[in-house]
N, C-alpha and C positions, 0 to 999 in steps of 0.2 A: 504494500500500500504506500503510494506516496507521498511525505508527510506534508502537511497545512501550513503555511505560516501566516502569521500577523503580517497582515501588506504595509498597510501603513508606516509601522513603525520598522518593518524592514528599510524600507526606499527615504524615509525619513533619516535614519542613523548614517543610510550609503550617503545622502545629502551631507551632512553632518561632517561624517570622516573623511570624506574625502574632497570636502569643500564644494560640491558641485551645486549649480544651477539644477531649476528642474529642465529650462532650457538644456544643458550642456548633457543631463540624463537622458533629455528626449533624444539627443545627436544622437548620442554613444548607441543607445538601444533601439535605432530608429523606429519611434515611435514619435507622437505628438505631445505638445507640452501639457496639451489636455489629459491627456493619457495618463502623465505623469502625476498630475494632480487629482485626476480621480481615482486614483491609488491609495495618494497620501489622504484623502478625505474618507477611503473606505467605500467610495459608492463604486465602484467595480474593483475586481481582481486583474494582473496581469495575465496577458493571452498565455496560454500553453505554449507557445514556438517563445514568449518573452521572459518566459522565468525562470528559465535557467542561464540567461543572458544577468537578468538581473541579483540571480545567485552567485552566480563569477565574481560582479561587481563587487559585492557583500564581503566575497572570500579574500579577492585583490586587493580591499581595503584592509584586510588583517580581523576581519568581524567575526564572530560564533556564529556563524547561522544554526545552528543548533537549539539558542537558545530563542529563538521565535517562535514558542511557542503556537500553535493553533489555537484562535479562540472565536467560537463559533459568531461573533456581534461584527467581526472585520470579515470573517471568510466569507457573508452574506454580499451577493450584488445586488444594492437597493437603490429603489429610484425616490428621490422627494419629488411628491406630487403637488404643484401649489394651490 
């Protein structure tokens, strides 16, 4: 089984450590800066082809992904309906 992680605060830390823009995330993992932000807010997950792109990043920064844990409130793709 493939484990889960917290997106969020995944892509959030990559930010963090490694000083990146969400722009400069969008380049790297080409994806959109939208993309990248609705990650950090929890309302979708990364694509399947994008997260193990994005798990590299995690590991090249020197990070535990390990410790991301899964927690069912982030693994959810919710829409705000206004």
């Amino acid at each position: 089984m493939t484990p889960k992680y917290n997106w969020p605060v995944v892509v959030k830390e990559i930010q963090d450590t490694l000083f990146m823009s969400q722009e400069q995330m969008a380049i790297k993992l080409k994806v959109s800066q939208q993309a990248v932000l609705q990650w950090m807010t929890g309302k979708r997950k990364p694509a399947a082809e994008t997260m193990p792109e994005l798990l590299k990043l995690a590991q090249d920064g020197g990070l535990d992904i390990s410790k991301y844990e899964a927690n069912p409130q982030y693994d959810e793709i919710t829409e705000r309906i206004a």
